[in-house]
Short mmCIF file of the C-alpha atoms (twelve columns), coordinates in Angstrom:
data_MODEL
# 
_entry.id   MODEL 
# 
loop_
_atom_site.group_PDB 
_atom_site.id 
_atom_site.type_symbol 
_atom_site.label_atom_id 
_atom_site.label_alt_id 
_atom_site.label_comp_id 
_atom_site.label_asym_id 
_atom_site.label_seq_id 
_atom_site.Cartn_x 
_atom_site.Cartn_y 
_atom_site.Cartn_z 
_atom_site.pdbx_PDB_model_num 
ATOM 1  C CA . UNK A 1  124.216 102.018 9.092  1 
ATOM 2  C CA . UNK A 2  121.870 100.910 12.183 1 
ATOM 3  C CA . UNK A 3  123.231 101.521 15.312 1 
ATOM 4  C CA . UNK A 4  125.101 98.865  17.209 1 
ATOM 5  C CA . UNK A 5  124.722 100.045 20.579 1 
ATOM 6  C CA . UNK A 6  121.102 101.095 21.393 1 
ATOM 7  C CA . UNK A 7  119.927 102.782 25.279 1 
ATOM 8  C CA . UNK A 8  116.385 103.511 26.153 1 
ATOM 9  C CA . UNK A 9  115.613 105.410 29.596 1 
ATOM 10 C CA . UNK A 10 112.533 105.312 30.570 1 
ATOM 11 C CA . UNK A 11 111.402 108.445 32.607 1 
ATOM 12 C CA . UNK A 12 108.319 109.893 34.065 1 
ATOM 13 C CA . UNK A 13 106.168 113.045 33.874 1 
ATOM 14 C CA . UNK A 14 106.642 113.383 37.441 1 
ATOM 15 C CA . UNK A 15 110.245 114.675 36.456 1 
ATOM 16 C CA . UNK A 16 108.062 117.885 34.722 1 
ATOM 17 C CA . UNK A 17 106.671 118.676 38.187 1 
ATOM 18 C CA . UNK A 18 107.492 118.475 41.725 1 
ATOM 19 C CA . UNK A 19 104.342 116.387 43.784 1 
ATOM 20 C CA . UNK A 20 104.692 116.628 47.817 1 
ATOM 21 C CA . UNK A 21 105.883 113.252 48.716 1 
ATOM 22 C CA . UNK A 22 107.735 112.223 45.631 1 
ATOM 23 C CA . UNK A 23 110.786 114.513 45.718 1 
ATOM 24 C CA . UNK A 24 113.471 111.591 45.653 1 
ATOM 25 C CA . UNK A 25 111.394 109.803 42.711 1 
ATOM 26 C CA . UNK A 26 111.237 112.820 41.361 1 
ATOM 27 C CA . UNK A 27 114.960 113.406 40.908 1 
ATOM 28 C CA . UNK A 28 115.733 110.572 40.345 1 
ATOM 29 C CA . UNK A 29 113.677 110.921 37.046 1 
ATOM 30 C CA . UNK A 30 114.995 114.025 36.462 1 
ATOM 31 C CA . UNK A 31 118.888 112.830 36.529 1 
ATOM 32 C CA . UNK A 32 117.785 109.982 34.041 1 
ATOM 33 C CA . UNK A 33 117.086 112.715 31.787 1 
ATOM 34 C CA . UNK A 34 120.542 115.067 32.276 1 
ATOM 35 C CA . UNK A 35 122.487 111.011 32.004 1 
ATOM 36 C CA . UNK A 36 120.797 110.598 28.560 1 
ATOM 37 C CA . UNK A 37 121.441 113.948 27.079 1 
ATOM 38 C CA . UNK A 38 125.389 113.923 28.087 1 
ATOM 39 C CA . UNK A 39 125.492 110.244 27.274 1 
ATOM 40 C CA . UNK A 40 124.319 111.551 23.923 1 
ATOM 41 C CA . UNK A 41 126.864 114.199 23.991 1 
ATOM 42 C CA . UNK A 42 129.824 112.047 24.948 1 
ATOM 43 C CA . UNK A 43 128.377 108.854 22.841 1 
ATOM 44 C CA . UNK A 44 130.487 106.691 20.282 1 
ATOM 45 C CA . UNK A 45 129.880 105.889 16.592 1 
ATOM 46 C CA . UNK A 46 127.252 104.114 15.781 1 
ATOM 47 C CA . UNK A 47 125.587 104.197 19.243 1 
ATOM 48 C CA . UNK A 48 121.404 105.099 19.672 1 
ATOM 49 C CA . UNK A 49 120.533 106.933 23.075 1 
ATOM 50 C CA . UNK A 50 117.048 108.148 23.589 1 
ATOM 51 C CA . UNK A 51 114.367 108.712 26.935 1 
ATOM 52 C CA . UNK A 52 110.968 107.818 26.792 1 
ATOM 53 C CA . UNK A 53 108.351 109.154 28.587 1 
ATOM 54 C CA . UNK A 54 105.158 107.042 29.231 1 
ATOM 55 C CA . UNK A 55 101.901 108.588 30.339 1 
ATOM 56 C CA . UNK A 56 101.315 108.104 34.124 1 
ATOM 57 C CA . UNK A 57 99.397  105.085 35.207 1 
ATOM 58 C CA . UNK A 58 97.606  104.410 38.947 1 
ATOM 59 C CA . UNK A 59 100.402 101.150 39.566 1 
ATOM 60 C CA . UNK A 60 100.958 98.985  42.724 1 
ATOM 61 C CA . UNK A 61 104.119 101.294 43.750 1 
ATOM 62 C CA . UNK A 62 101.543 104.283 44.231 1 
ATOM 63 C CA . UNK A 63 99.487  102.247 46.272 1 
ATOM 64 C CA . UNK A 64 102.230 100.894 48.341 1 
ATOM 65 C CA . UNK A 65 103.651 104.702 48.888 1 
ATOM 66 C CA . UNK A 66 100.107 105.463 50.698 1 
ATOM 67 C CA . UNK A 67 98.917  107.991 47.541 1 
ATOM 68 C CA . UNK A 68 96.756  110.640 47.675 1 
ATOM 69 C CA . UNK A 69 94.184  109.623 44.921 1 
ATOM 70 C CA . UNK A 70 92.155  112.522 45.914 1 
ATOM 71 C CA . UNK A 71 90.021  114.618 42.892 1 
ATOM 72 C CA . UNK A 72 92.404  117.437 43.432 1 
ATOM 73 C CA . UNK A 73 95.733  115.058 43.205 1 
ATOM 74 C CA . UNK A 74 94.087  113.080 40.225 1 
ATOM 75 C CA . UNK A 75 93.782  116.656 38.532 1 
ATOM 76 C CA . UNK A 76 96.722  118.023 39.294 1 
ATOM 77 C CA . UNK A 77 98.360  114.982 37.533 1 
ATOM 78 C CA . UNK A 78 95.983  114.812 34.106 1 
ATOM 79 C CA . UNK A 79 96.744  118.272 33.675 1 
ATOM 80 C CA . UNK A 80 100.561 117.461 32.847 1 
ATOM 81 C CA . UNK A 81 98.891  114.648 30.299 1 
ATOM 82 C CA . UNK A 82 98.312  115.917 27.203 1 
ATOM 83 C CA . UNK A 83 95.631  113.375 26.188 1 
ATOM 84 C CA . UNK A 84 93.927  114.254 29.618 1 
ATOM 85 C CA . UNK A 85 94.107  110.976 31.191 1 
ATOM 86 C CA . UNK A 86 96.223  108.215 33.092 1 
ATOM 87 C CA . UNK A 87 96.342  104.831 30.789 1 
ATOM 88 C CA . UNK A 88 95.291  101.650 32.511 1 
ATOM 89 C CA . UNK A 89 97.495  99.240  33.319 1 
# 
């Protein structure tokens, strides 16, 4: 029987690794993670929970923050990617 009830959290690799300047985002993620696994523990009959985690993209929000797009930043973030690069939006 498909589920009747269906949640999907969207999360971010930058709940894998603490980045200077991003702590609170970075939580925030984080706890989006810990609310789907104990909604899944606590869920009802017939009820689909599940997190997704997109690869990063360069988006407006980043620019409005002031980011460091230096090489070494860029790096550090493609190394958590598994494909080795950001996506464009």
């Amino acid at each position: 029987m498909p589920p009747e009830i269906s949640i999907r959290n969207t999360i971010s690799i930058g709940c894998k690794q603490a980045k200077s300047g991003l702590a609170i985002y970075n939580v925030a993620k984080a706890a989006v993670i810990n609310f789907t696994q104990a909604t899944v523990v606590c869920m009802v009959p017939n009820m689909l929970v599940n997190c997704v985690c997109p690869v990063s993209a360069v988006t407006t929000l980043m620019h409005l923050q002031g980011q460091n797009f230096s090489k070494e930043f860029e790096k550090s973030v493609v190394t958590m990617i598994s494909a080795g690069r950001r996506v464009t939006p």
